[in-house]
C-alpha positions as CSV (number, residue, x, y, z in Angstrom):
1,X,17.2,22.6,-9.6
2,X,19.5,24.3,-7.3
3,X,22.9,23.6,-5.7
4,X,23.3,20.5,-4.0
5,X,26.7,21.8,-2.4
6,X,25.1,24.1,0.0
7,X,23.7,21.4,1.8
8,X,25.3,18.1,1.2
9,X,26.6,17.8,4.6
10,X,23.8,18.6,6.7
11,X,20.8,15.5,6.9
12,X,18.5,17.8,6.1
13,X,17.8,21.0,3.6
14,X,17.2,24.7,4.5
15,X,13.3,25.6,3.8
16,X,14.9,28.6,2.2
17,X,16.3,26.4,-0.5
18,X,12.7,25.1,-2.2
19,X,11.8,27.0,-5.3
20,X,9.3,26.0,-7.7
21,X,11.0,23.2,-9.4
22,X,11.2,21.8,-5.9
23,X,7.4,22.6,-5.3
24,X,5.9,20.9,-8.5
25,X,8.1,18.2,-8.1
26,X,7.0,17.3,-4.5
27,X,3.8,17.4,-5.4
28,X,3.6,15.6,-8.2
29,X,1.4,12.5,-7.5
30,X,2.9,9.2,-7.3
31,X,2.9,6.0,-5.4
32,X,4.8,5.6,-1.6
33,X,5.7,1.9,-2.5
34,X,4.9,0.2,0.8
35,X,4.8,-2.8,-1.6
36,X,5.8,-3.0,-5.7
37,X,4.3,-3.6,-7.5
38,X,1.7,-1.2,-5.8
39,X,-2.0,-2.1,-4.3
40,X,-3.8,-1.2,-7.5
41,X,-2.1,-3.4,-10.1
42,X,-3.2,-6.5,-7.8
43,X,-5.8,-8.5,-9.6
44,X,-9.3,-10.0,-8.3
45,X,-8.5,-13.5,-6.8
46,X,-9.3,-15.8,-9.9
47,X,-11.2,-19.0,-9.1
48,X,-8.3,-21.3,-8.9
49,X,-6.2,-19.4,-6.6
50,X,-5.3,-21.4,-3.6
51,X,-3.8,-19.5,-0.7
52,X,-3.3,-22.2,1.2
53,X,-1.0,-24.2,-1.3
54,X,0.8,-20.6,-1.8
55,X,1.3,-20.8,2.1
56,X,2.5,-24.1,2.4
57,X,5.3,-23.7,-1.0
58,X,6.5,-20.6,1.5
59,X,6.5,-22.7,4.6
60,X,8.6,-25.2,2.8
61,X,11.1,-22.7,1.2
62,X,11.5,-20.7,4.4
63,X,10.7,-22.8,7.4
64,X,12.6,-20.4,10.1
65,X,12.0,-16.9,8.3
66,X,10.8,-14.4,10.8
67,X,7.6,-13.3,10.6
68,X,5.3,-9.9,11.4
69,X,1.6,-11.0,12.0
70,X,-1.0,-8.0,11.5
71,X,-4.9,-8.2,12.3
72,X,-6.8,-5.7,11.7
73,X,-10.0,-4.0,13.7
74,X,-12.0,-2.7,11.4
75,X,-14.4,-1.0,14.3
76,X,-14.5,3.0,15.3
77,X,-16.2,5.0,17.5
78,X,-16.1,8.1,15.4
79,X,-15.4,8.9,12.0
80,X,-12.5,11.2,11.2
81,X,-13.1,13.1,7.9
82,X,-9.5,12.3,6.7
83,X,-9.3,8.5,7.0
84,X,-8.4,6.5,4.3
85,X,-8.7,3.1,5.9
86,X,-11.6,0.8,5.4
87,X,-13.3,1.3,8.7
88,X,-16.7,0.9,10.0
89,X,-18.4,3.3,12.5
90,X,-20.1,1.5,15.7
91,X,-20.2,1.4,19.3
92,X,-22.7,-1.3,19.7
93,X,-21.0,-4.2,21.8
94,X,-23.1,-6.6,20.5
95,X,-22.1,-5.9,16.7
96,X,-18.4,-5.4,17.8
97,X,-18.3,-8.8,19.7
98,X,-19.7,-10.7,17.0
99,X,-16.5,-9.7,14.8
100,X,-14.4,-10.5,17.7
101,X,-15.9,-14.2,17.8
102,X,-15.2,-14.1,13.6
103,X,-11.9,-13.3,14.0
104,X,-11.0,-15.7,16.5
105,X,-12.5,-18.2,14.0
106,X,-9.9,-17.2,11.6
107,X,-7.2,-17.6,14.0
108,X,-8.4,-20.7,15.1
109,X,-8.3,-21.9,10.6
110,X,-4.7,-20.6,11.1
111,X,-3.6,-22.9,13.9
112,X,-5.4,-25.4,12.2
113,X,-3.6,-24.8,9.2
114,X,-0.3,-24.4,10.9
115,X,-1.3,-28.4,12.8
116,X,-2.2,-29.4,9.7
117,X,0.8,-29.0,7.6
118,X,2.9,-29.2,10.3
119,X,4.1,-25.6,10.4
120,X,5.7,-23.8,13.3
121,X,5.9,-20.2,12.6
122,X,8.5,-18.2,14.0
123,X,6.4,-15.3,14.7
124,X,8.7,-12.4,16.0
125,X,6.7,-9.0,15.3
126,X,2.5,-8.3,15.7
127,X,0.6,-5.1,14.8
128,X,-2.9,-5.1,16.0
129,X,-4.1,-1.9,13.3
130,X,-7.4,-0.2,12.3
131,X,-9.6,1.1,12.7
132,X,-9.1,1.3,16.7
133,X,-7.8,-1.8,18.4
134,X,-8.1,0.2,21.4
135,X,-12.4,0.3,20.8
136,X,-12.3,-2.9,21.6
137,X,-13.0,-4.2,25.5
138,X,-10.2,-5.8,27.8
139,X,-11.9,-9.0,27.4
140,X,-12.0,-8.7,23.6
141,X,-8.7,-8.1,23.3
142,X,-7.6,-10.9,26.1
143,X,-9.4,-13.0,24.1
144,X,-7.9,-12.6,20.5
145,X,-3.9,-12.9,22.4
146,X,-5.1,-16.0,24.2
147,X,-6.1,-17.5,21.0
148,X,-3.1,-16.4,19.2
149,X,-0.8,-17.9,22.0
150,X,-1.9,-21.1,20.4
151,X,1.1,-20.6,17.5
152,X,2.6,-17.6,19.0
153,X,4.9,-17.2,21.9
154,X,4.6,-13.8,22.7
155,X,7.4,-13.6,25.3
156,X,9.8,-13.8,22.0
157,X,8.1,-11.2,20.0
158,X,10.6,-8.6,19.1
159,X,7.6,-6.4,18.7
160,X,4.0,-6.2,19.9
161,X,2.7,-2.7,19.0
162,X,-1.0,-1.4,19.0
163,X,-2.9,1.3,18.0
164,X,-4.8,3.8,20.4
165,X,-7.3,6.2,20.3
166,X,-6.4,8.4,23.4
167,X,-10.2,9.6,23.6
168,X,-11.1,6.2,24.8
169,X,-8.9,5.2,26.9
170,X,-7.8,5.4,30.8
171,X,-4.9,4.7,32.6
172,X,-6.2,1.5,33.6
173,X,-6.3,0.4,29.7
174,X,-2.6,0.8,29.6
175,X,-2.2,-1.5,32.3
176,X,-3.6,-4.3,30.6
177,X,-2.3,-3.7,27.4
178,X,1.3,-3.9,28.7
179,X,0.2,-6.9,30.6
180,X,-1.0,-8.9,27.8
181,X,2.6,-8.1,26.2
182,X,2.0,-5.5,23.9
183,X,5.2,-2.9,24.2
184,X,4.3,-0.2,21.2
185,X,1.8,2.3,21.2
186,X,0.5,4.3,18.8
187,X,-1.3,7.4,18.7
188,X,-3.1,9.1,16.0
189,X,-2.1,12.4,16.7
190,X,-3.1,13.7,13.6
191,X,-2.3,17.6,14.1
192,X,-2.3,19.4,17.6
193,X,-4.5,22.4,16.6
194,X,-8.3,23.0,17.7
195,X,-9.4,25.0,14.4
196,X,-7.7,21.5,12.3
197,X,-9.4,18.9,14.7
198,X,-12.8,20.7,14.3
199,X,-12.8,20.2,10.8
200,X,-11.6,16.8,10.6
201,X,-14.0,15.6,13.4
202,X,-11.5,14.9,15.9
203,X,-11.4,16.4,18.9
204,X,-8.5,15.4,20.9
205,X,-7.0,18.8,22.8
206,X,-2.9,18.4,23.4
207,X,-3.3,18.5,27.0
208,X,-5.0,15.0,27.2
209,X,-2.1,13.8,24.9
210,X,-0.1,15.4,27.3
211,X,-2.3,13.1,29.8
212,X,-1.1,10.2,28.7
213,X,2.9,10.5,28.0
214,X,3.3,10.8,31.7
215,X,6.4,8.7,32.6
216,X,4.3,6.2,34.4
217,X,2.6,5.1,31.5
218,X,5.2,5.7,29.2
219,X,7.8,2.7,31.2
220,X,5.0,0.3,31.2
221,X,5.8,0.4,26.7
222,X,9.3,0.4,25.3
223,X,8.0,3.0,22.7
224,X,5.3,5.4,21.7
225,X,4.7,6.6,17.8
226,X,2.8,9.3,16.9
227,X,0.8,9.6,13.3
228,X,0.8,13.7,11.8
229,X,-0.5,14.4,8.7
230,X,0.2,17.6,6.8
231,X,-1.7,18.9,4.3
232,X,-5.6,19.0,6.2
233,X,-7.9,21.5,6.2
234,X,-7.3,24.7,8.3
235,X,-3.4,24.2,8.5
236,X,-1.3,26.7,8.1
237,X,2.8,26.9,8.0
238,X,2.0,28.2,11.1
239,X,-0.2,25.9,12.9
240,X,2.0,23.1,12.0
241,X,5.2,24.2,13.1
242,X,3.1,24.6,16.5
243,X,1.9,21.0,16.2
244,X,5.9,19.9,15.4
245,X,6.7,22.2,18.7
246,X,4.4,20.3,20.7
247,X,5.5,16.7,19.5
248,X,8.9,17.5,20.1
249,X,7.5,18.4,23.7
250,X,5.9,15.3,24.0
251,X,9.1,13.5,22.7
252,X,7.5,10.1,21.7
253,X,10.0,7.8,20.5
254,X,8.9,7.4,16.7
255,X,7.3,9.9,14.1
256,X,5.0,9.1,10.9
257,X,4.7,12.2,9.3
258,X,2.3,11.7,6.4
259,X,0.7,14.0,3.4
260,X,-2.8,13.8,3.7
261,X,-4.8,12.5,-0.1
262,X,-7.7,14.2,-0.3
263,X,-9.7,11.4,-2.4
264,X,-13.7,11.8,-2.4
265,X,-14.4,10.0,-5.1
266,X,-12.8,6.9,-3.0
267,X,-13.5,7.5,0.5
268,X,-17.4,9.3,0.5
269,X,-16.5,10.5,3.8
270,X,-14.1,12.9,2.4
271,X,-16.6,14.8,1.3
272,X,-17.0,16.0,4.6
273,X,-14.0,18.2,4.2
274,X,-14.6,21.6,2.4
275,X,-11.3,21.5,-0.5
276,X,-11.5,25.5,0.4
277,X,-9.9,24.8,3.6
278,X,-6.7,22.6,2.7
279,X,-3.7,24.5,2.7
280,X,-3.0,25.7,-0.6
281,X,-0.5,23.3,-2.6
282,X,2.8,25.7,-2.5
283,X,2.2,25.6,1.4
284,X,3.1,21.6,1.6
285,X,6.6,20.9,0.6
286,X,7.7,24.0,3.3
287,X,5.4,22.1,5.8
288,X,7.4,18.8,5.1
289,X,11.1,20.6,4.7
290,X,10.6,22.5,8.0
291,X,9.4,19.3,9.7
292,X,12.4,17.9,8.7
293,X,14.7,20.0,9.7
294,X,12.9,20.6,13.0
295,X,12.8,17.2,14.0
296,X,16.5,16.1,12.9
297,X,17.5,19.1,14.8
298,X,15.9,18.2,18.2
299,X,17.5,14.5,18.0
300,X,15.5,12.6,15.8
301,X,17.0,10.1,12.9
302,X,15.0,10.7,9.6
303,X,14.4,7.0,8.1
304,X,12.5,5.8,5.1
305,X,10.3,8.4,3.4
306,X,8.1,9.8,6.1
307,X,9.5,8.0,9.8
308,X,11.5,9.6,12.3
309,X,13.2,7.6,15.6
310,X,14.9,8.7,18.2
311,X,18.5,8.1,18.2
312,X,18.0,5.2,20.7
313,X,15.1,3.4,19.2
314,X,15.5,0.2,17.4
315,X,14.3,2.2,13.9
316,X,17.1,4.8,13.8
317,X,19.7,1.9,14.9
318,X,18.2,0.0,11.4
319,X,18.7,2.8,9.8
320,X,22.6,3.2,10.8
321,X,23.0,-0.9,9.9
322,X,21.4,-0.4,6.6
323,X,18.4,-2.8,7.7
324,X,15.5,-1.1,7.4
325,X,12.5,-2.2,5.6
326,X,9.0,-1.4,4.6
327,X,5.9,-2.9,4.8
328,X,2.2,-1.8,4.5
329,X,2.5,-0.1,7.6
330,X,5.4,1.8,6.9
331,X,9.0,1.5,8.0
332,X,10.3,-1.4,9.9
333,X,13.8,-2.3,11.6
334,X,13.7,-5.1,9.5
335,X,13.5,-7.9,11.8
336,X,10.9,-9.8,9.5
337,X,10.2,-8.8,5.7
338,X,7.3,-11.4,5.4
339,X,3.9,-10.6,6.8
340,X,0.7,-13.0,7.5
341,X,-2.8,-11.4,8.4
342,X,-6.2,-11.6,9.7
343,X,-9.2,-9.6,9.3
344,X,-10.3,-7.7,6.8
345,X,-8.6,-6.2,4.4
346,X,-5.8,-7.3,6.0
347,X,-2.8,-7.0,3.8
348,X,-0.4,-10.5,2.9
349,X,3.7,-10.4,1.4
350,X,5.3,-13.2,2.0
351,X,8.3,-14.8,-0.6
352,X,6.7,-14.1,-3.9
353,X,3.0,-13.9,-3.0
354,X,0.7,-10.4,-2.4
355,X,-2.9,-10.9,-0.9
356,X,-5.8,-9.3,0.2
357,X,-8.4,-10.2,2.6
358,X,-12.3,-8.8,1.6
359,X,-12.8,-5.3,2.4
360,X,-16.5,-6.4,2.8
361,X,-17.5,-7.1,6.3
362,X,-20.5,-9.5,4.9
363,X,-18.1,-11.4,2.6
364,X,-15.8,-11.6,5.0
365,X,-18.1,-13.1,8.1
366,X,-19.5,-15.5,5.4
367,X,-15.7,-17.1,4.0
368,X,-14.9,-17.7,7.6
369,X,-18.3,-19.6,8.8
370,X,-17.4,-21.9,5.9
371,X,-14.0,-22.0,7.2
372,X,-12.0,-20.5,3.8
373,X,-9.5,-17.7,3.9
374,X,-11.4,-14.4,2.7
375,X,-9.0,-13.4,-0.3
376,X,-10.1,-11.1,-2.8
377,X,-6.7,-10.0,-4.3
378,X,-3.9,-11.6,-5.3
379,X,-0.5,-11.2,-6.8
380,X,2.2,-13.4,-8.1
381,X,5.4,-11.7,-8.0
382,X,8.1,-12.8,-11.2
383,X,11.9,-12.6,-11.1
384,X,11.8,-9.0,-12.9
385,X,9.4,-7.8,-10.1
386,X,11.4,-9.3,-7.5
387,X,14.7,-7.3,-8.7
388,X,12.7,-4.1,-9.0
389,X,11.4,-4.6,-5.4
390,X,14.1,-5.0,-4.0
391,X,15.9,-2.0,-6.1
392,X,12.7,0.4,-5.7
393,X,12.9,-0.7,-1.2
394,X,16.6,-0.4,-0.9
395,X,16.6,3.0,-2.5
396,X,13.6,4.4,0.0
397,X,14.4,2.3,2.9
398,X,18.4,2.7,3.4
399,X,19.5,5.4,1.1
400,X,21.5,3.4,-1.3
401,X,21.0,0.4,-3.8
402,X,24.4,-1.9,-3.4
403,X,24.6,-3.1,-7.6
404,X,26.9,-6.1,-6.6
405,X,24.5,-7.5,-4.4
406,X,22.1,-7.2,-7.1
407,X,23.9,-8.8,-9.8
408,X,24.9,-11.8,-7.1
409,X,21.3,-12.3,-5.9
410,X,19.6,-12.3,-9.2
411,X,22.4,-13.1,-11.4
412,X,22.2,-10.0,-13.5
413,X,24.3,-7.3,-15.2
414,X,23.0,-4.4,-13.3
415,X,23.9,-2.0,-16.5
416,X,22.7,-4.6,-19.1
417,X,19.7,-5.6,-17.6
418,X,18.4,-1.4,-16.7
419,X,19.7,-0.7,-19.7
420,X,16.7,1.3,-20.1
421,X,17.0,3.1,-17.0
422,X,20.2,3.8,-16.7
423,X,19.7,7.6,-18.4
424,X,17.1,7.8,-16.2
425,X,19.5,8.0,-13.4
426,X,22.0,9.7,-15.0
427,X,19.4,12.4,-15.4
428,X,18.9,12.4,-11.0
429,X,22.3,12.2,-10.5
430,X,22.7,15.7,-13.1
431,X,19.5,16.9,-10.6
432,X,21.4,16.3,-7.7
433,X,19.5,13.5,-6.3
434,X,21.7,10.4,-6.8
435,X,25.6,9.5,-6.6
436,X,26.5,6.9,-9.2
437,X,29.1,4.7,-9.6
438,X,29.9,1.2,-11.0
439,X,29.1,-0.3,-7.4
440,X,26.4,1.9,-5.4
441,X,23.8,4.3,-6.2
442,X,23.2,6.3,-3.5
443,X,20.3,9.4,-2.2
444,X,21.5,12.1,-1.5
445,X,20.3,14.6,0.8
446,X,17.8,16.4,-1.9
447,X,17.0,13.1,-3.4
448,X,15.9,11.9,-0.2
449,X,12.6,14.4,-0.7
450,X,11.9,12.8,-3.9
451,X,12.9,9.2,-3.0
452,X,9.2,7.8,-3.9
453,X,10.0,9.9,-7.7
454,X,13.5,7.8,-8.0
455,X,12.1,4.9,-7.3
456,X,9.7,5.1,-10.2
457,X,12.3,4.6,-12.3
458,X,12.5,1.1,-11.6
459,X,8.5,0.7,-12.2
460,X,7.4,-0.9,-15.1
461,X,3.9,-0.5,-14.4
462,X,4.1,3.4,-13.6
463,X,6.0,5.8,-15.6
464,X,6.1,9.8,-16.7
465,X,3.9,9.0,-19.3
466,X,0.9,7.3,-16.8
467,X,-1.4,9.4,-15.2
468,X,-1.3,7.8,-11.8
469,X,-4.3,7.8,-9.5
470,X,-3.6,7.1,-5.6
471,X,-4.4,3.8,-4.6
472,X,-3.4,3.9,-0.8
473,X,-0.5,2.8,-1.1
């Protein structure tokens, strides 16, 4: 591809560096493993699948394993062309509340469960995510905590992080937020320019951004994130280095930097966006290189696949330990590697269990009136997917894949058992991407641009030969 040597010290790689092996490389699709086996090899919930019993076999096996609680908001007051959540456009209080009251329901079955069985979670991270928590009124939100404080003690959360939309917010908003204990924000910034925000229906200028990082807000939270996306119509190299300029004003203490999927034929809403006016496909690797470098330059760690922390927060000091982990909403310090949920689709992996909650808002208000946990995928994770896992998330997550640990853990012979693989990665390590040796595997610098590609090695369900379709995830 090109020399490694010329860069192999420095965390990062000189834009001037890509050529087109780099380009067709980096955008060749393929998965970002924020679980394995990925979203769209889970299976419909088959009739005698009881998540419950799956709960209580975890409860049993790992009574004091910490664990991240998400709920999801499905509720917005605007649609933005480029989302690919499941989200639902209203600003009716009436029709908002009446979710509300169904998801304190299922936290209610939760506790219930929890009294039942005689579980005591040790809850130590939560992620209200959307949609926009922040649509939802003071009381709303006082409301869902107050119920969760039935099993949660919030004062020993490690985390409590939320996502805002700063166009519908106020200063007084923050104040109860931090009050109730949340202590992470997160913006979706998106992409600073006007032209960009036009034609991806939101309107959110950098000065009321700018609004909103003042330092008396900002010491009410112990951290802000911001959400980019590259890749969206009416970007340039240009206008994105401007939009990375301005971040790096801004200086919020975490950075997901994402490549936008353009899917229509998934997300209707899509079809909004003119394909004309997305930056041409050479344009995106130099968009993501100079982001790097940028960022690492101006004091940012660059951890996992698409995060960046400053050198303080709790993410980059993972990342120096060699604990970080992933889960469906990206990287995590990896404080907890098990996550329950509410809501809909609401995303479950906990020991060797994936599930999903209903992405239908009528299927899901009708499973909790009769009181039963609205799955609608499931998957059952075996011993071979549980080595690759943990392979595929110790590759992307920390940078190296420690072979001893393997073999101890799953009593294997790494070589013997990726027998198959192992040309594989003899063939990355030739490219440049991986060291090799009879203890470690490790990314290097270039390999850490095509980390989600090495990890497919390791996928049994995805290979060169599969034309892979983006599933979210």
């Amino acid at each position: 591809m090109f020399n490694h040597s010329n860069f192999q010290s420095k965390d990062f790689i000189e834009p001037s560096l890509i050529n087109d092996d780099f380009i067709n490389l980096f955008n060749k699709p393929g998965p970002y493993y924020s679980s394995y086996p990925i979203l769209g090899e889970w299976k419909s919930t088959p009739d005698n699948f009881d998540h419950e019993k799956t709960l209580i076999e975890y409860f049993k096996e790992n009574p004091d394993n910490p664990l991240y609680l998400y709920l999801h908001i499905p509720y917005c007051a605007k649609l933005c062309y480029y989302c690919s959540c499941r989200i639902h456009i209203s600003n009716k209080r009436e029709v908002i509340n009446n979710f509300v009251q169904l998801l304190v329901k299922e936290i209610v079955m939760l506790e219930n469960f929890f009294l039942k069985n005689k579980i005591k979670p040790n809850i130590k991270e939560i992620h209200f995510g959307g949609g926009t928590p922040s649509h939802l009124s003071v009381e709303e939100l006082k409301l869902i905590i107050n119920s969760l404080k039935k099993f949660v003690v919030i004062e020993n959360l490690e985390e409590f992080s939320m996502e805002i939309d700063p166009r519908t917010v106020n200063f007084e908003h923050f104040d109860h937020y931090a009050s109730f204990g949340v202590d992470r924000i997160s913006f979706g910034v998106q992409d600073f320019d006007s032209d960009v925000q036009k034609k991806i229906n939101r309107i959110q200028p950098f000065e009321l951004i700018e609004k909103i990082m003042i330092n008396e807000i900002r010491k009410k939270f112990k951290g802000v994130n911001f959400d980019l996306l590259y890749g969206l119509p009416g970007q340039t190299l240009e206008t994105f280095r401007q939009t990375i300029d301005l971040t790096i004003k801004l200086f919020p203490e975490r950075i997901t930097l994402i490549k936008y999927a353009h899917i229509p034929e998934k997300r209707k809403h899509m079809n909004m966006i003119n394909p004309i006016d997305l930056p041409p496909q050479k344009d995106l690797p130099y968009m993501f290189v100079e982001s790097t470098k940028a960022l690492t330059e101006a004091g940012y760690d660059w951890v996992g696949i698409d995060h960046f922390a400053k050198k303080t927060d709790e993410l980059a000091i993972a990342k120096k330990q060699g604990t970080v982990y992933r889960n469906f909403g990206g990287e995590t310090p990896g404080v907890t590697k098990d996550i329950i949920c509410l809501g809909p689709t609401s995303t479950f992996s906990f020991g060797k269990y994936y599930a999903q909650s209903t992405y239908d808002l009528h299927e899901y208000r009708e499973s909790i009136k009769k009181g039963i946990f609205p799955i609608s995928k499931s998957y059952i994770l075996n011993n071979n997917d549980l080595i690759r896992r943990e392979c595929n998330f110790s590759l992307q997550c920390n940078q190296i894949l420690d072979i001893k640990k393997i073999e101890q853990n799953y009593n294997i012979v790494f070589k013997d058992y990726f027998k198959n693989e192992i040309n594989k990665i003899n063939l990355l390590v030739k490219k440049g991407f991986l060291v090799f040796d009879k203890d470690k595997i490790k990314v290097t610098t270039l390999g850490r641009y095509f980390v989600r590609h090495i990890c497919q090695v390791f996928d049994t369900f995805i290979n060169e030969e599969t034309d892979y379709k983006v599933h979210g995830n």
